[in-house]
N, C-alpha and C positions, 0 to 999 in steps of 0.2 A: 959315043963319048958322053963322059957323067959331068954334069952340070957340075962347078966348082962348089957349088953348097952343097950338094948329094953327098962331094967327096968330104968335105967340112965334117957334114952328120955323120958320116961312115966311124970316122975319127971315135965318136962320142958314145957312138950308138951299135958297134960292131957285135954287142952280146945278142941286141934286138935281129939283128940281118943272119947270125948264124940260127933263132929259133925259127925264123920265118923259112931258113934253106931246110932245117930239120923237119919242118912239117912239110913242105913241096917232097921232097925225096922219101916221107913218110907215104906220101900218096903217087908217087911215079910208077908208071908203069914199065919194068924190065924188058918190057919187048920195043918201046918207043926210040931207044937207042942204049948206045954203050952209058955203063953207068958213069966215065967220067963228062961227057956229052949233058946229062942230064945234072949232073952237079953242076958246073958253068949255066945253064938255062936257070935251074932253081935262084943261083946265088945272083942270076944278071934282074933276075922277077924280083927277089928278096931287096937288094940294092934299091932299084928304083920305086919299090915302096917307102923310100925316104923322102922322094920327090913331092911338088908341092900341087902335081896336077893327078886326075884321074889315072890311072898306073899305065892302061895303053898310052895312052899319051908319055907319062914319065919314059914309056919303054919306045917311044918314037913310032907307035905303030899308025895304023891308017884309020882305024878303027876300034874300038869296043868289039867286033867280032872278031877282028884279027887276034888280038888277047884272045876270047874264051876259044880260039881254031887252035891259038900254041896250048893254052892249058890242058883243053882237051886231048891233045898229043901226049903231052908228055906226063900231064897228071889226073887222069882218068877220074880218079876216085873221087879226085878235090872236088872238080868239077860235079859230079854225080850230087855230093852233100850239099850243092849247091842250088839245090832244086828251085828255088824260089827268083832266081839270077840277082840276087842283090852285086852290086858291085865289087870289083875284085878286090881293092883295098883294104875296104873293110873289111868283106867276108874272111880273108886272109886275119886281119886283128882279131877279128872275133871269134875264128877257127883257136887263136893262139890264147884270148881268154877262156876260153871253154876249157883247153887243154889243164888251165892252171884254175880250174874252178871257178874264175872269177867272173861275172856275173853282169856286165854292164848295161843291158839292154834296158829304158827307161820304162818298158811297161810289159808283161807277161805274153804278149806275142807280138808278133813285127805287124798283125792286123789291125792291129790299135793304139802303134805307136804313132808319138806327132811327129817323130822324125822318118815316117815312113817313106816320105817323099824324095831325105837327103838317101837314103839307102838305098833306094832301088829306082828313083827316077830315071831319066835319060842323063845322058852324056853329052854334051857339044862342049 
């Protein structure tokens, strides 16, 4: 069930949730299930990238591992480009500036960023 403000944002922001489902189904892997299976999971990931907590959490899960066990199911690749395990929210944004050239990151590697702490810290 999506929090009343998810659905609010969704309203506002529905161009944002269909580029985020186009990048997960860009990186899904065909064998992880039928391709309408994997649209629903993309678009259920995408959605709750709206929410105001860490995405497992936005997504009700139990854990930060339970997120990267469904990513890794279902989108192998994303995951793989993900080598560094920054968290999925962001990596997800940042996957979708890259895409569009845009360039956000405050210092030429995530080694010597000051915000390297909000990116790839822990979770609780």
């Amino acid at each position: 069930m999506l929090a009343p403000a998810v659905v609010a944002r969704r309203r506002t922001r529905d161009d944002e949730v269909q580029d985020l489902v186009a990048l997960l189904l860009d990186h899904a892997d065909p064998g992880a299930g039928p391709p309408p299976e994997a649209a629903r999971v993309a678009e259920t990931v995408a959605v709750a990238c709206l929410g105001d907590n860490h995405l497992w959490q936005d997504l009700q899960l139990a854990s930060r591992a339970e997120l990267s066990a469904l990513m890794r199911h279902w989108f192998p690749a994303l995951v793989d480009k993900n080598y560094h395990d920054m968290k999925w929210k962001r990596f997800l944004y940042k996957q979708l500036c890259e895409r569009e050239e845009i360039f956000i990151c405050k210092a030429p590697s995530c080694a010597v960023c000051a915000d390297q702490r909000v990116c790839f810290g822990p979770e609780t």
